[in-house]
C-alpha positions in Angstrom: 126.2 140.9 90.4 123.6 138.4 89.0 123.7 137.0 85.5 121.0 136.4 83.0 120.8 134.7 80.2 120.7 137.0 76.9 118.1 135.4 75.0 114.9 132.8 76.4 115.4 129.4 76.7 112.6 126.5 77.8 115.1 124.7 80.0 115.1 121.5 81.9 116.1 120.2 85.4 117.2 117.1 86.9 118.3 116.2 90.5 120.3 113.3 91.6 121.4 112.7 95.6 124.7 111.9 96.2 126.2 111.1 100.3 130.1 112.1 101.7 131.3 110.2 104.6 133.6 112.6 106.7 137.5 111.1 106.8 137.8 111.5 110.3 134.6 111.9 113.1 133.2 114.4 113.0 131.6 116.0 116.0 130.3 119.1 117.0 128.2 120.3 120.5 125.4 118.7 118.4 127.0 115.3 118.3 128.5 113.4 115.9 128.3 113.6 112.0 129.2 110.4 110.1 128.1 111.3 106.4 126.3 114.1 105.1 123.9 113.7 102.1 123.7 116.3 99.0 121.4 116.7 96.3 122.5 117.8 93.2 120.7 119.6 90.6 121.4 119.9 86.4 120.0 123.0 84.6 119.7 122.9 80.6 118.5 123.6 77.8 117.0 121.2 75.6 118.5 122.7 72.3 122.0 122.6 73.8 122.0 120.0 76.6 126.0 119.4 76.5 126.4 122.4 78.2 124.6 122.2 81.4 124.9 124.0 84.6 125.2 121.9 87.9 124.3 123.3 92.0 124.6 121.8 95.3 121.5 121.5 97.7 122.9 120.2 100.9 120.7 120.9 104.0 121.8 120.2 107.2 119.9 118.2 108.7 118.8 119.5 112.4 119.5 123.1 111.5 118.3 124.0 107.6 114.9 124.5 108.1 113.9 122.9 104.9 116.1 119.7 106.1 112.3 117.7 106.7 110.8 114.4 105.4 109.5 116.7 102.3 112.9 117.9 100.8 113.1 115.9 97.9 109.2 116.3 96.9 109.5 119.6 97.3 113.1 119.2 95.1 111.3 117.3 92.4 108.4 120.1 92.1 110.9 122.9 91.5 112.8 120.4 88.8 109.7 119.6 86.9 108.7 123.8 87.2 112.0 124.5 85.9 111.1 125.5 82.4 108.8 128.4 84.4 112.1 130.6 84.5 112.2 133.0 81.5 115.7 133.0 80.1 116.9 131.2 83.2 116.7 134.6 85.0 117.6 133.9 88.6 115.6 136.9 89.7 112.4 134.7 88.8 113.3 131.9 91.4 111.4 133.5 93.8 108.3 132.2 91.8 108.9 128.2 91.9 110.9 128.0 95.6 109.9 129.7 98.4 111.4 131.0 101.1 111.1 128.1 103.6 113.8 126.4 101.2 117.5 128.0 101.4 119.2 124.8 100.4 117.2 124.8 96.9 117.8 128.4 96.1 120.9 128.2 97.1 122.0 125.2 94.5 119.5 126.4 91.5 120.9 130.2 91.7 124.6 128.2 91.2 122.9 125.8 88.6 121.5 128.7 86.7 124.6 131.1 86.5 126.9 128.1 85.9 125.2 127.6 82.7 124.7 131.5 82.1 128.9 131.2 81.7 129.0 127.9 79.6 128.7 125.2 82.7 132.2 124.9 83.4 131.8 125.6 87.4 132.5 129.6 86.4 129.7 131.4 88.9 130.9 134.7 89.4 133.7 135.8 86.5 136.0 137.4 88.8 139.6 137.2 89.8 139.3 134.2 91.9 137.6 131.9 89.1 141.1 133.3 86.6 142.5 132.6 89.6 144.7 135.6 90.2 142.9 135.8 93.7 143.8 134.1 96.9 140.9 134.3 99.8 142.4 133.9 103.4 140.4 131.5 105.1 140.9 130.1 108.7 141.6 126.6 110.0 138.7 124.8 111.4 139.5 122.5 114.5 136.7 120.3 115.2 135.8 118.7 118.5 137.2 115.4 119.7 139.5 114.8 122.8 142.5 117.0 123.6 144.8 115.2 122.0 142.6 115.5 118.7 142.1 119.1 118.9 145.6 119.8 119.8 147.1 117.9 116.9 144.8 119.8 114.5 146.2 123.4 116.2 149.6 122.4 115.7 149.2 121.2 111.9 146.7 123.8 111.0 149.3 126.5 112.7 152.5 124.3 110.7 150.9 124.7 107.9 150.5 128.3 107.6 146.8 129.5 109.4 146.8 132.4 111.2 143.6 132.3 111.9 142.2 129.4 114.1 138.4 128.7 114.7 138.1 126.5 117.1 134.4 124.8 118.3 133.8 124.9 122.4 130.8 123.9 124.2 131.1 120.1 123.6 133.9 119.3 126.1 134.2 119.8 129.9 134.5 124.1 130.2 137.9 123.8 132.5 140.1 121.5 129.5 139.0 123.9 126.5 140.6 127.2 128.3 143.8 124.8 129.3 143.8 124.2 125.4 143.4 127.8 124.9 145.8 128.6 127.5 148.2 126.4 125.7 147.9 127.8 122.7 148.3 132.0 124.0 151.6 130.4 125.7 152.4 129.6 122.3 151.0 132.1 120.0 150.8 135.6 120.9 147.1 136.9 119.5 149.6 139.4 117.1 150.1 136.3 115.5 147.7 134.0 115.9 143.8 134.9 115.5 141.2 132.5 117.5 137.7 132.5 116.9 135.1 130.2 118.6 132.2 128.5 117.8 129.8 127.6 120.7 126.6 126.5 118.4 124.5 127.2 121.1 125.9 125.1 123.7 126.0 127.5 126.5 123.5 127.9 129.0 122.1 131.4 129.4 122.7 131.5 133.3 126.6 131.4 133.4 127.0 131.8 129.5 128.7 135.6 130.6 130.8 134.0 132.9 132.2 131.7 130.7 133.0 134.7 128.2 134.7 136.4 130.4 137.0 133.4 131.4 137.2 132.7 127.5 138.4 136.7 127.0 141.1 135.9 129.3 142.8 134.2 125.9 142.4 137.2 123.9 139.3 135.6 121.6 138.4 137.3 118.0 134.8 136.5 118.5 132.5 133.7 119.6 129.9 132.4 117.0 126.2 131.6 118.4 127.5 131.6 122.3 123.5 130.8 123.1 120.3 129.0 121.4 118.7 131.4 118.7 115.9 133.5 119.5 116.1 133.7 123.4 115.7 136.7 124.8 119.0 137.3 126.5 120.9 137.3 123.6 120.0 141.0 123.3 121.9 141.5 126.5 124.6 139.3 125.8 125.7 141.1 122.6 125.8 144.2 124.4 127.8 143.0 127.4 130.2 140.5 126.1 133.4 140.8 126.6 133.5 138.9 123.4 132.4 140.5 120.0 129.1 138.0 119.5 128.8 136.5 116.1 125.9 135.5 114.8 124.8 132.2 112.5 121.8 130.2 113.6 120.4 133.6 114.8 119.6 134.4 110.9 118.1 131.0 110.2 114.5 131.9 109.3 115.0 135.4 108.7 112.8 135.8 105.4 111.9 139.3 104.8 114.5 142.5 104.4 111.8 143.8 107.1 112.6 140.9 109.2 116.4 141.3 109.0 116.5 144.9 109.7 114.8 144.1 112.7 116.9 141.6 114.1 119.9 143.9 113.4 119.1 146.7 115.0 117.6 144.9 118.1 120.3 142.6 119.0 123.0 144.5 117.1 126.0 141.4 117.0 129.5 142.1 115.8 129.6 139.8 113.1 127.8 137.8 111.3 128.8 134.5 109.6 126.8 133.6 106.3 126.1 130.7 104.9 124.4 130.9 101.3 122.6 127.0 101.9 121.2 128.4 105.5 120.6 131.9 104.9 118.7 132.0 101.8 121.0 131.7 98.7 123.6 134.0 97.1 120.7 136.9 96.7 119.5 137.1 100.6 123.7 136.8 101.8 124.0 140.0 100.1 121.3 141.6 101.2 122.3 140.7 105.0 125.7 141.9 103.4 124.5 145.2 102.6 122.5 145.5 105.6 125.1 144.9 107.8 127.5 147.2 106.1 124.8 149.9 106.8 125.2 149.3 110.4 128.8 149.0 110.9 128.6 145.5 111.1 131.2 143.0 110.3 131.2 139.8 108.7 132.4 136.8 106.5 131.1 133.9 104.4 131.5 130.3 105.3 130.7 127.2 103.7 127.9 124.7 105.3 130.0 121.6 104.4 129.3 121.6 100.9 131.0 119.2 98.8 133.7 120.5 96.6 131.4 121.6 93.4 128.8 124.1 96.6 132.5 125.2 98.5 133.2 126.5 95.1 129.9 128.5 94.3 130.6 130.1 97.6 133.9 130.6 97.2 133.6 132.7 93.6 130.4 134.2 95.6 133.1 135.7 98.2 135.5 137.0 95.9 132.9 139.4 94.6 133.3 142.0 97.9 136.3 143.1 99.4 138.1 140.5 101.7 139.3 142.0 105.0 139.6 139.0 107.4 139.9 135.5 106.8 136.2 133.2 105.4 135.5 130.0 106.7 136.2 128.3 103.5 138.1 125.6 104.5 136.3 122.3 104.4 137.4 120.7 101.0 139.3 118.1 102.4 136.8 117.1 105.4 135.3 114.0 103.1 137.1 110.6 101.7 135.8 111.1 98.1 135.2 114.9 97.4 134.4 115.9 93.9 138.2 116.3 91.8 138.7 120.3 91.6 140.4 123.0 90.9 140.6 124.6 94.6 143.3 124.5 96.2 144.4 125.1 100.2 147.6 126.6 100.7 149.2 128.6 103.7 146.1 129.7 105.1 144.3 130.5 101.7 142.5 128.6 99.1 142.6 129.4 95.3 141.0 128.5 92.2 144.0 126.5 90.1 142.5 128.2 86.7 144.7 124.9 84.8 142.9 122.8 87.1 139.7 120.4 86.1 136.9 119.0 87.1 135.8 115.6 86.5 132.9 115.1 84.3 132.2 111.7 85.3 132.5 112.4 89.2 129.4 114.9 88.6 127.1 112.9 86.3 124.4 110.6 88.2 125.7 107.3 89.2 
């Protein structure tokens, strides 16, 4: 699945930080989000520096665990060690970033195979990047006041997603099942998928009896119902009336050892992947594989990426088998995104292989 180059090269880094502000407020049960800052990183070689390869490092801040005071020394260390990459062999990464810094691996394993296929935004040569391959996605509601949330039900739903996540444990318990109860009036769950995201937000001493109120609406799954790394989740994934998905439960996971043993002691449904929190392209499959081995289902989403990461995730995806929809949907959630060639349509996006990207939008301004 990986690239490397075919012959060595002594290449070259540079970073340059770049912030989004969201076109709408954006609010989940960990409060609002105004603008979210990304760091940018160039990969080339000297010899041939037209032809450059360019990742996304975008940590969130309060949940990446390398989102700290440090991350752009840290940044600046691995740019300047760069050239310590044999061939640009992404395999070798492991030797100038460690482990403590998803974010980083994450946008140097897109730098280095966008310029392993010519640094045109090509990661993964597959059918999605030719663009004879559509990915279903589904359509994110964000939190806001019922008249918010409804409005984006009813456009996402016009538009043609049958797949709705929506994000709970931010409003009062009662007026998110009357939305849900609005919506299963409306959509039958033959035609209409809903998946929730709590990030955490319920409390573990009524957190089953809200689940079993939320089942009532016939409910795909519910993503990270409880803080990570409390005991009861154990528990709750095996008495939820809700298939349990988890996210911020893999934060931090390092080690295949560690992985393993977080799967088969908690066993979750699902899990949801992000390559910027969970380690880069290499760890998502491994957590991939793992989970396959275990009967365990899953699907990538982005980490609200800018355009140029949501499409290294995106040609990431199309590399498996798609059998439900990806949480890829967040291209339009900032006022001046990157110019691309990804396109939402009917409840999928697609790579527009006619399509460009703007040189000038991604050079340091």
């Amino acid at each position: 699945m990986f690239l490397l180059f075919l012959t060595p090269m002594a290449l070259r880094a540079a970073y340059w930080k770049k912030s989004f502000e969201f076109n709408f407020k954006a609010r989940t049960s960990r409060g609002l989000m105004r603008d979210k800052t990304s760091w940018f990183v160039r990969v080339y070689d000297p010899g041939n520096p037209s032809i450059q390869g360019i990742g996304e490092c975008a940590p969130l801040p309060g949940l990446s665990i390398d989102a700290t005071p440090a991350f752009e020394e840290t940044l600046a260390d691995v740019v300047n060690n760069i050239g310590k990459i044999n061939g640009g062999d992404i395999t070798l990464l492991d030797k100038i970033i460690s482990a403590d810094h998803p974010s980083i691996m994450f946008g140097f394993e897109t730098a280095l195979l966008d310029l392993a296929n010519g640094g045109k935004r090509i990661i993964y040569k597959n059918k999605f990047a030719e663009g004879f391959q559509k990915i279903p996605i589904n359509g994110l509601v964000w939190m806001g006041d019922m008249d918010f949330m409804m409005n984006q039900i009813n456009e996402k739903i016009a538009s043609g997603f049958r797949c709705i996540k929506l994000k709970v444990g931010g409003l009062d318990f009662d007026r998110e099942c009357d939305m849900l109860n609005y919506i299963r009036k409306r959509y039958y769950k033959e035609t209409i998928t809903i998946r929730l995201d709590a990030n955490g937000a319920f409390k573990t001493d009524d957190v089953l009896f809200r689940l079993t109120e939320l089942a009532k609406f016939n409910i795909h799954s519910i993503e990270q119902p409880i803080k990570p790394g409390q005991p009861e989740m154990e528990e709750l994934c095996r008495k939820s009336p809700i298939p349990v998905a988890f996210d911020e439960e893999l934060i931090g996971m390092k080690t295949q050892s560690e992985k393993i043993k977080l799967l088969d002691s908690l066993k979750p449904q699902f899990l949801i992947l992000k390559p910027t929190l969970h380690g880069g392209f290499r760890h998502c499959s491994e957590w991939i594989s793992l989970a396959g081995e275990r009967g365990i289902g899953w699907w990538i989403t982005s980490a609200l990426e800018s355009n140029l990461g949501l499409n290294a995730i995106c040609q990431f995806t199309a590399n498996y088998p798609i059998e439900m929809p990806q949480g890829l949907g967040t291209g339009s959630i900032y006022a001046q995104n990157f110019t691309s060639p990804l396109q939402v349509d009917a409840g999928y996006i697609s790579y527009n292989s006619l399509g460009e990207w703007k040189q000038e939008e991604l050079s340091v301004s």
